[in-house]
N, C-alpha and C positions, 0 to 999 in steps of 0.2 A: 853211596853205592851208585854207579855207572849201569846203564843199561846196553848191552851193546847185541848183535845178531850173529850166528856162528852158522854157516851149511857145513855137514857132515852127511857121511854116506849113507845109505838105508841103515846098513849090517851095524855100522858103529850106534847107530842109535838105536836100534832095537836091542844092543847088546848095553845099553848104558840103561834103558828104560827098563830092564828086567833088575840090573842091577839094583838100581832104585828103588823097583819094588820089594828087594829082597832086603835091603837096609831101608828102608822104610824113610826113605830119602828123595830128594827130587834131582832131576837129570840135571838142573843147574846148580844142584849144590856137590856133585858130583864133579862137574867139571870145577867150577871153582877152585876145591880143594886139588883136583889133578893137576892145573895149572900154580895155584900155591907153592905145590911139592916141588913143582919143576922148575919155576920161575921164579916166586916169589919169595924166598929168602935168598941171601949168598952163603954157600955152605960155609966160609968165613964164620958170619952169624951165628949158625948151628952149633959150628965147632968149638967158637969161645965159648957159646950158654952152655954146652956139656961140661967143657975144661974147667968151668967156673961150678960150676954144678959139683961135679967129684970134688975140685978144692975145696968146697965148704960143707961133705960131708963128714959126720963126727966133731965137727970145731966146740962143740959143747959138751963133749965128752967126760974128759978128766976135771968139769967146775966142780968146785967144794963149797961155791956159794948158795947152790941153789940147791933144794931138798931134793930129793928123789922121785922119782915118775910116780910112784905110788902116792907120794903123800900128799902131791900135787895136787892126785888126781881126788884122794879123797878131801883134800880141802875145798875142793871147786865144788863137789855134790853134797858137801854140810848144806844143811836145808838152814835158811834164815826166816824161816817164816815167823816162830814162833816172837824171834826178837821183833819182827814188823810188828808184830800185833802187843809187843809187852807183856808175853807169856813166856817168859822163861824160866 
């Protein structure tokens, strides 16, 4: 990260340092992200990670190989304790 110096007007900074205080944020990470939004991606960028984003929702949809959310989920929270310790 660069350190760099910014002058602004009274009003903009007292209206940025309340801000701040209200997102429990600081005035530099405030501008940061202001400048990000506005400069630092090209909406190009943005727009393919969405375009790409929506195409690969549901692509898992219709598998017949994999078990279902529930069984999944209850395979994952079988406790193995018992086998660690050779009490089963």
């Amino acid at each position: 990260m660069k350190r760099t110096q910014l002058y602004i007007d009274e009003g903009l900074f007292h209206r940025l340092s309340a801000l701040s205080r209200e997102r429990r944020t600081t005035v530099s990470d405030l501008v940061r992200r202001a400048i990000e939004e506005v400069y630092g991606r090209k909406k190009n960028d943005k727009d393919q990670f969405l375009k790409a984003l929506k195409a690969s929702a549901g692509i898992w949809k219709n598998r017949s190989d994999l078990p279902s959310t529930e069984e999944y989920v209850r395979s994952m929270r079988k406790s193995s304790r018992w086998k660690r310790f050779g009490l089963e």
